[in-house]
N, C-alpha and C positions, 0 to 999 in steps of 0.2 A: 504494500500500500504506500502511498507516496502521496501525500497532501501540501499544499500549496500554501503559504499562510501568507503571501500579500493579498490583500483587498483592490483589486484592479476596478471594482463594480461600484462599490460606494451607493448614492442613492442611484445611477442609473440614468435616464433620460428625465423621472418625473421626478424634481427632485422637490420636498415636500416644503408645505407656505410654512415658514416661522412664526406668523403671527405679529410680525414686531410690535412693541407698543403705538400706538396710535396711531394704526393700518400707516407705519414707514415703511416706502418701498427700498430701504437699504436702511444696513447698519453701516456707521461709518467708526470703525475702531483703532486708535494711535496707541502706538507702543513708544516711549521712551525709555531705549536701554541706559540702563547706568553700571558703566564696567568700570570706569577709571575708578585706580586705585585697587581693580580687584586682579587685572592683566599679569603677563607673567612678567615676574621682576624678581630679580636676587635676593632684594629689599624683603621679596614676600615668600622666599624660602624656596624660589623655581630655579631650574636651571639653568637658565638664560632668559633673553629678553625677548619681547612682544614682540612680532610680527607679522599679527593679522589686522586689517579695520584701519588703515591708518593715513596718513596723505604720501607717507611710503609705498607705492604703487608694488610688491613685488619682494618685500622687504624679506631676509631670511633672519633665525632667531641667531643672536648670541651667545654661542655656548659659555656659561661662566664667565658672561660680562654683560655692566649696565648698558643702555644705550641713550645715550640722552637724549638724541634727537625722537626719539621714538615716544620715550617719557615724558618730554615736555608739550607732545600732542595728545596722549591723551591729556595730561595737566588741563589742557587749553578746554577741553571740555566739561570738565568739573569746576573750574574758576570763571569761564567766560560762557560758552555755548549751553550749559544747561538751565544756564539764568536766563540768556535770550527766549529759549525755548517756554522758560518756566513764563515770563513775559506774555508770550502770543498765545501762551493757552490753556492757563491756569482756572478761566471760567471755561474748560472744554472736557467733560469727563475724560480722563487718560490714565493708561496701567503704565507704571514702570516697572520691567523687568530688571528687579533692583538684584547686584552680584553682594551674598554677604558680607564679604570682608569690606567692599566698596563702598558700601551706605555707612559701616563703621568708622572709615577713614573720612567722611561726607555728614558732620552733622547736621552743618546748616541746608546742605539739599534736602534730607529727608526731610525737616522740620518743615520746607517750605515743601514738598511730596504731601505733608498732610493735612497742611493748610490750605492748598489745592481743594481736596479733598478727592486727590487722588489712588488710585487700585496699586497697594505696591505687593506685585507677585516677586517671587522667587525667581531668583536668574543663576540659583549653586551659590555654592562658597566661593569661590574665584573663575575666572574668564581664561580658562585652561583649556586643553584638548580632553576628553575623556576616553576616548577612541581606543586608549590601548588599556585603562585604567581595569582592575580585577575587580570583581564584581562585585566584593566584601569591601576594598577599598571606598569604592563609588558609596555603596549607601552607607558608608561611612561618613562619608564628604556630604551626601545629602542630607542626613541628620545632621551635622552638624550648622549647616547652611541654613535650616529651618530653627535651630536651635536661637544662633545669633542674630538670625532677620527678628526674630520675636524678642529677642532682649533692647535691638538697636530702634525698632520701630513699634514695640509695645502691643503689637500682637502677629501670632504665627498668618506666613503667610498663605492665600487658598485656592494663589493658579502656580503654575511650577511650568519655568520654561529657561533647558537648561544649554541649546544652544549647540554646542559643541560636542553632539551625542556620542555616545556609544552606543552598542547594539540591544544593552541593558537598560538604559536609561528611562524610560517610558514603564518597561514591564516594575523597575523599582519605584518611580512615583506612584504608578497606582497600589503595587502593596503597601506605600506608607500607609495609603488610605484616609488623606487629610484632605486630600486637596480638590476642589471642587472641578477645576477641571485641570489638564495637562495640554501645553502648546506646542509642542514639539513632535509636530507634523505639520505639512505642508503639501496635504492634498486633497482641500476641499475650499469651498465658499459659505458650508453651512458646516457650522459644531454636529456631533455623529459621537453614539456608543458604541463602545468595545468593551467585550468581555478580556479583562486583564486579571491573572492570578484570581480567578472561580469571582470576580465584583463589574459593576457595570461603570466604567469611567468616562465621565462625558471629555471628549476629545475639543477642543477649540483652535482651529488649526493657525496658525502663523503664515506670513509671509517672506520672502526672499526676491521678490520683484519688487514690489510697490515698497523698496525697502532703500533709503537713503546709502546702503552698503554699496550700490553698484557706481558711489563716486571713487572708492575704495578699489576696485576689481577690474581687469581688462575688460576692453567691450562692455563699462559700463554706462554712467552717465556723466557728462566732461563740461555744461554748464547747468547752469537753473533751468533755461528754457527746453531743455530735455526732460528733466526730472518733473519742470510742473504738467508740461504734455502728455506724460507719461500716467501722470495718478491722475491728470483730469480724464483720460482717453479711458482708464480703468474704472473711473465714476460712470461716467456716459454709459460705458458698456452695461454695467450693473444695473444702474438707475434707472436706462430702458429696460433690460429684465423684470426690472421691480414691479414698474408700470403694466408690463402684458403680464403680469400675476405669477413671477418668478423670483419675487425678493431674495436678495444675497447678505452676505457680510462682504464687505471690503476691509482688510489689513491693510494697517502701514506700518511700518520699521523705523523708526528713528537713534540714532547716536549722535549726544552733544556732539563730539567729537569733530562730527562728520557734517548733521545738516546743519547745527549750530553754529556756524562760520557765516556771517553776513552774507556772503552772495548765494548761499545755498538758503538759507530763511528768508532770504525774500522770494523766492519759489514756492517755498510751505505756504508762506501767508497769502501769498496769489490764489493757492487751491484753496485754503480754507473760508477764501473769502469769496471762492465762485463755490463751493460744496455750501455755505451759507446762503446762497441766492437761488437756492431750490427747496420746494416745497418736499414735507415727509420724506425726512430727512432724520435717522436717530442715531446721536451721537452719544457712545458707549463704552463701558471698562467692557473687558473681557469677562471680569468676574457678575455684572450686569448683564451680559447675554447667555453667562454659563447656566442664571440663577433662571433666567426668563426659561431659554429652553429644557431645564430637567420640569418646570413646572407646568409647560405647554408639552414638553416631547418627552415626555417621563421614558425609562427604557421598557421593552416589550422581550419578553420572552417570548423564543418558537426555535423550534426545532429546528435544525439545519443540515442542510444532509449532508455536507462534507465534515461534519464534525460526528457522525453516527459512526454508530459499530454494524459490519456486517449484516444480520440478521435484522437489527431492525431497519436496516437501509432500504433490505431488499423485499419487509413487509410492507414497509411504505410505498415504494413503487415499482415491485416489481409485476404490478397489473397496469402499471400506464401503460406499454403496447399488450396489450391486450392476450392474455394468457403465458406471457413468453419471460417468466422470471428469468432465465438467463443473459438477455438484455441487461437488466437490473445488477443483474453478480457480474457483470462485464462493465461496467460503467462504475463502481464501485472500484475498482481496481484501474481505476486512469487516473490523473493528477486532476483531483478535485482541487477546489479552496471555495472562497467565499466568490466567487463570481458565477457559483454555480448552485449557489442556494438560494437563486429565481429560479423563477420558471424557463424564461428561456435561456439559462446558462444548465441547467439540470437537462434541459429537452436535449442542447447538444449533446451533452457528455451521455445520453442513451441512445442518442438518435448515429453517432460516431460508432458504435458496436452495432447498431441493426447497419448501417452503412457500409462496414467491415466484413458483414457474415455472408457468405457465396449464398448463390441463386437459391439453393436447397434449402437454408433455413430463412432467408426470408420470406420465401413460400410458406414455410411452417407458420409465419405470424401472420400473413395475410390470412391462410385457410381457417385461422383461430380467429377469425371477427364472423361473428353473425350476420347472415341474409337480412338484409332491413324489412322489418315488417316478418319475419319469417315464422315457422312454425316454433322457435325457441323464443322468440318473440308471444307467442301464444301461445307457449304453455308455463309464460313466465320464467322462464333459466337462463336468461342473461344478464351478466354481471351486473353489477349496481351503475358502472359508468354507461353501458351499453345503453341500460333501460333511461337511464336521467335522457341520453343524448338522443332516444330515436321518439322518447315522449317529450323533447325540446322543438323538434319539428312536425309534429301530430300524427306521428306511425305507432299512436297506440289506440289510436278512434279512427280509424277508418272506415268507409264505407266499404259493402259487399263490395260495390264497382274497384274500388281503389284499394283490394285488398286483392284483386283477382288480377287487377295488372301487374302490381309487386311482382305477384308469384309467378305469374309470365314471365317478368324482365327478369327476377331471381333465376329461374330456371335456364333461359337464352342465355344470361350472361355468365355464368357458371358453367354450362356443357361448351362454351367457345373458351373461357381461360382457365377454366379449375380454380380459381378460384372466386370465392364470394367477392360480390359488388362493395366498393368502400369510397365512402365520402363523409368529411368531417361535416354530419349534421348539421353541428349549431351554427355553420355560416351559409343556410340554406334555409327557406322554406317547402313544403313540402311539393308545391308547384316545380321550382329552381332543381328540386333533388330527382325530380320525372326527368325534367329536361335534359341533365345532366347523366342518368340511367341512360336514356336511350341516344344521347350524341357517343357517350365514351360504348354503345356496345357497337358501334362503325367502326371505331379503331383495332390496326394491328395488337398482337398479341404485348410484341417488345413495348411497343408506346403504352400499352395498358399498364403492365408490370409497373413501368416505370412511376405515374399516375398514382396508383392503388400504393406503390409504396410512397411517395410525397404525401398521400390521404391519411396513410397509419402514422407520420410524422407530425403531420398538420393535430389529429386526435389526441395524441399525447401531449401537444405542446397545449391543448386548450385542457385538457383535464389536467395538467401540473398548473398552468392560470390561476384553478378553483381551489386551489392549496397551497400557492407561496405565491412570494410579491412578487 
């Protein structure tokens, strides 16, 4: 068995209304990082010095040595750019992804962080890599980072977003079990549960585009007038979704550091001042949307079938094609994951084993559907799908007349292909399903095959419909 555990599927095409408070057709959510002071430095017991995030395009670290040019930029964002910032947007709900050692080093920010009355999540104990850190280590570091956020800002904090992940990181937030939601992902528009360590965690995912970082990074953003184009073009997009009844969140990224430098702030306040001249419009912490949606989109349990055991995978559907549980124990043993616990991600991964099986057994699944209207029809022995689907198109009242041509067409079209007539009912009336009978008994044999099995794919996929999303 071989199971898949990225989520490629997410909500899919329909992805569901949030609700926002007072029918906003967007959430509009700012992060200000606050890392200076928590970067790697000697100072702070690292092995050399910072080199990511910085007006150093490319910079590599200093093994076992300061760097001051390096040091004195972030400086510049803890003394000068966090105050600009704090300046243009202090009446604007905002989370800071505050680093613990950093806010420690930083009293008069936090001070003014709460007089904002801003969201200060967790951003770890320092602005480190964790990528290679042991896994005992890490939520070492993460308790301790929760420990000191709570003594420097006077309460624990209850989003955690730590940046610099490891492949651990996420599954240890959610066993702390404190935090209301976790930001450390970056593959959605709307917050989404996951089952982490046997609990349900509301995810609120982050961004890395609409994120001030790409003045930092090659190929990123090289004046203001890029950067403001960029998150205005990212509102438009949204805000029209909003509108045709697709409301989003939009992320943004902020580092003093970075957009707190004059010519890059006067880009923010361009967009915040054209994001202000539109109506419904909700400006929001993280911790504000995490609480909105566990309270509108509480989690839901259901079963999932790439998470099942054998046996009951293959009571659950191994009657979607119709008599043929070996389908079912064959699709079972493919690389399931979460993309396949819809209905049409489950259809493929059955529908790929009937598609696989030579002539002979997909013969066997065709000849296992019932004549419509047929003598098992009337004496009641067809499976519970069978009966819902051929009393969805009125082949359980029929007239004498219309019970006498069935069994004609049943009969004709059987003694030319051996096997029974197949058409996915519920996308017919009982008229369309004649018509249909007697145009496909003109065709060759091969074209029929062909047909009747797209028909047994087409059934399956509306019967997994009536059972998962």
């Amino acid at each position: 068995m071989n199971r898949y555990p990225r989520d490629l599927i997410g909500y899919g095409p329909n992805t569901p209304d949030p609700q926002w408070p007072g029918g906003a057709k967007i959430a509009v959510q700012i992060v200000v990082n606050y890392e200076e002071g928590g970067e790697n430095n000697l100072l702070h017991g690292d092995a050399g010095s910072e080199a990511f995030l910085s007006e150093i395009v490319g910079a590599a670290p200093w093994p076992g040595q300061r760097h001051w040019n390096m040091e004195t930029i972030y400086e510049y964002g803890a003394r000068s750019g966090f105050w600009r910032l704090h300046r243009m947007m202090k009446d604007i709900p905002v989370t800071v992804y505050g680093v613990a050692t950093a806010m420690a080093r930083g009293p008069e920010q936090v001070a003014a962080m709460k007089e904002a009355g801003w969201e200060i999540a967790s951003h770890g104990l320092k602005w480190i890599e964790f990528k290679d850190m042991e896994r005992d280590e890490e939520r070492a570091m993460m308790e301790e980072a929760i420990r000191l956020h709570t003594e420097v800002v006077g309460e624990r904090p209850r989003g955690w977003y730590l940046g610099r992940t490891s492949m651990h990181s996420v599954e240890l937030a959610a066993e702390e079990g404190g935090f209301a939601y976790i930001a450390d992902t970056y593959d959605d528009e709307l917050p989404y549960w996951k089952k982490i360590a046997g609990r349900d965690q509301l995810i609120v995912p982050y961004t890395l585009d609409a994120n001030d970082m790409r003045f930092a990074s090659p190929q990123g953003f090289n004046s203001g007038d890029q950067y403001f184009a960029y998150l205005r073009d990212t509102f438009d997009v949204l805000y029209a979704e909003g509108l045709a009844g697709s409301p989003k969140m939009m992320s943004m990224g902020l580092h003093c550091r970075l957009v707190g430098r004059p010519g890059r702030a006067a880009a923010l306040q361009r967009f915040l001042d054209y994001v202000k001249g539109h109506e419904g419009v909700w400006f929001a912490t993280r911790l504000q949307i995490a609480e909105h949606w566990a309270r509108v989109h509480p989690p839901v349990d259901r079963a999932r079938p790439s998470e099942m055991e054998k046996p009951a995978f293959v009571e659950a559907y191994g009657g979607i094609f119709e008599h043929s549980p070996w389908i079912a124990e064959g699709a079972f043993e493919l690389e399931l994951g979460p993309a396949h616990d819809t209905a049409v991600g489950l259809q493929n991964a059955l529908a790929r084993v009937f598609r696989s099986a030579g002539e002979d057994r997909k013969l066997e699944v065709l000849r296992a559907h019932p004549d419509l209207a047929g003598k098992l029809a009337e004496a009641k022995r067809l499976t519970e799908d069978s009966t819902s689907e051929q009393a969805s198109a009125g082949l359980d009242a029929l007239t004498d007349a219309e019970r006498d041509e069935f069994t004609a067409l049943n009969t004709a079209y059987t003694e030319k292909f051996g096997f029974p007539f197949i058409i996915a009912v519920r996308d017919h009336d009982k008229p369309g399903i004649l018509a249909a009978f007697k145009r496909r008994l003109e065709q060759d044999r091969d074209t029929e095959f062909a047909e009747a099995c797209k028909q047994v794919e087409r059934i399956a996929l509306l019967r997994l419909k009536a059972i998962l999303p």
